[in-house]
C-alpha positions in Angstrom: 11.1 -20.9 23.2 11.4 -20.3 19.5 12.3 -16.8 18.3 10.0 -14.4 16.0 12.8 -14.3 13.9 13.7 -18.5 13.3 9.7 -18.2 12.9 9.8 -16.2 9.7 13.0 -16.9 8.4 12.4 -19.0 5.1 9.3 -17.5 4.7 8.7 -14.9 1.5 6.3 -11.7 2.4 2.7 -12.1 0.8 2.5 -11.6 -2.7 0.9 -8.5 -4.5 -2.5 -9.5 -4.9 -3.2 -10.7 -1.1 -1.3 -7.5 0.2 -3.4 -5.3 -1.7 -6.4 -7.2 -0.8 -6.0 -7.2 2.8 -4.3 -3.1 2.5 -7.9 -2.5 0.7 -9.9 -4.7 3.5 -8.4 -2.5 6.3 -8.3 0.4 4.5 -11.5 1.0 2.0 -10.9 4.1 0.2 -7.0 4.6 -0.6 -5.1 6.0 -3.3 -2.6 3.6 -5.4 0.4 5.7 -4.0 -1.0 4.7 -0.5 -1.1 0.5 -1.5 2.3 1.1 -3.1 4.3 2.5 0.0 2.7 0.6 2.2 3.6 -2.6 -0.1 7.4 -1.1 0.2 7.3 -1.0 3.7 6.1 -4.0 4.9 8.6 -5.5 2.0 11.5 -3.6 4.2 10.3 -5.2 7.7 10.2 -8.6 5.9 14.1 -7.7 4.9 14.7 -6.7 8.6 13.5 -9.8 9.9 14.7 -12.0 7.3 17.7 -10.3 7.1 17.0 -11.1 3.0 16.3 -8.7 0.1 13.4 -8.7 -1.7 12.5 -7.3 -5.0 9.6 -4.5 -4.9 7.9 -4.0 -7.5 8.1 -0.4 -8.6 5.1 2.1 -9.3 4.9 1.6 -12.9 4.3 -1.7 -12.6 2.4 -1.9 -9.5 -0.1 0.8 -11.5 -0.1 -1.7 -14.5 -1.4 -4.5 -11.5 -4.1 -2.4 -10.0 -5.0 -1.3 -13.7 -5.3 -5.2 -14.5 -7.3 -5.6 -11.0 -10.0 -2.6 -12.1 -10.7 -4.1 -15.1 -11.8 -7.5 -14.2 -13.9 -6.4 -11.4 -11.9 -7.1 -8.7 -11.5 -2.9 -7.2 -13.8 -0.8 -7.7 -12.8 3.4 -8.1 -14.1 5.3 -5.6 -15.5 8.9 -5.7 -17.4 8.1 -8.6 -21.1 7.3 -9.4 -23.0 4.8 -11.3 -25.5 6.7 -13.5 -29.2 5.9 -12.6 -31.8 4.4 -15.1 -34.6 6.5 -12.8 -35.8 9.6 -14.7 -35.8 11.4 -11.8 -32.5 10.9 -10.7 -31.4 12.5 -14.0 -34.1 15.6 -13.5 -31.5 16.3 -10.3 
């Protein structure tokens, strides 16, 4: 029977973009800082496995990503609202 560990070994974590799509599938409304640790985490169980470093990213540049992400559609802020072209809506 084949190891977990001869499994994975040779095999490189998931990349930014899927890990923060599936962390954001999961998890619907997070905060960056949440995305980011968990990013570093699951980075450090890769390591473990692997028993191989990997670079992280770090939260400048991860903020720069998820700025990159906002603006071409792809995440959406939450806690705010669209403004309504209903007259009523703007009565309230």
């Amino acid at each position: 029977m084949v190891e977990e560990k001869e499994l994975i070994t040779g095999v490189k974590p998931p990349t930014l973009g899927f890990f923060i799509r599936g962390f954001l599938v999961t998890h619907e409304d997070s905060y960056p800082s949440e995305v980011h640790k968990a990013y570093k985490e699951a980075h450090r169980s890769w390591a473990k496995l692997t028993k191989r470093r990997f670079h992280v990213c770090t939260y400048q540049s991860f903020m720069v990503y998820v700025h990159k992400l906002i603006l071409a559609g792809l995440v959406e802020r939450t806690g705010e609202t669209q403004e309504s072209d209903d007259p009523k809506a703007a009565a309230l």
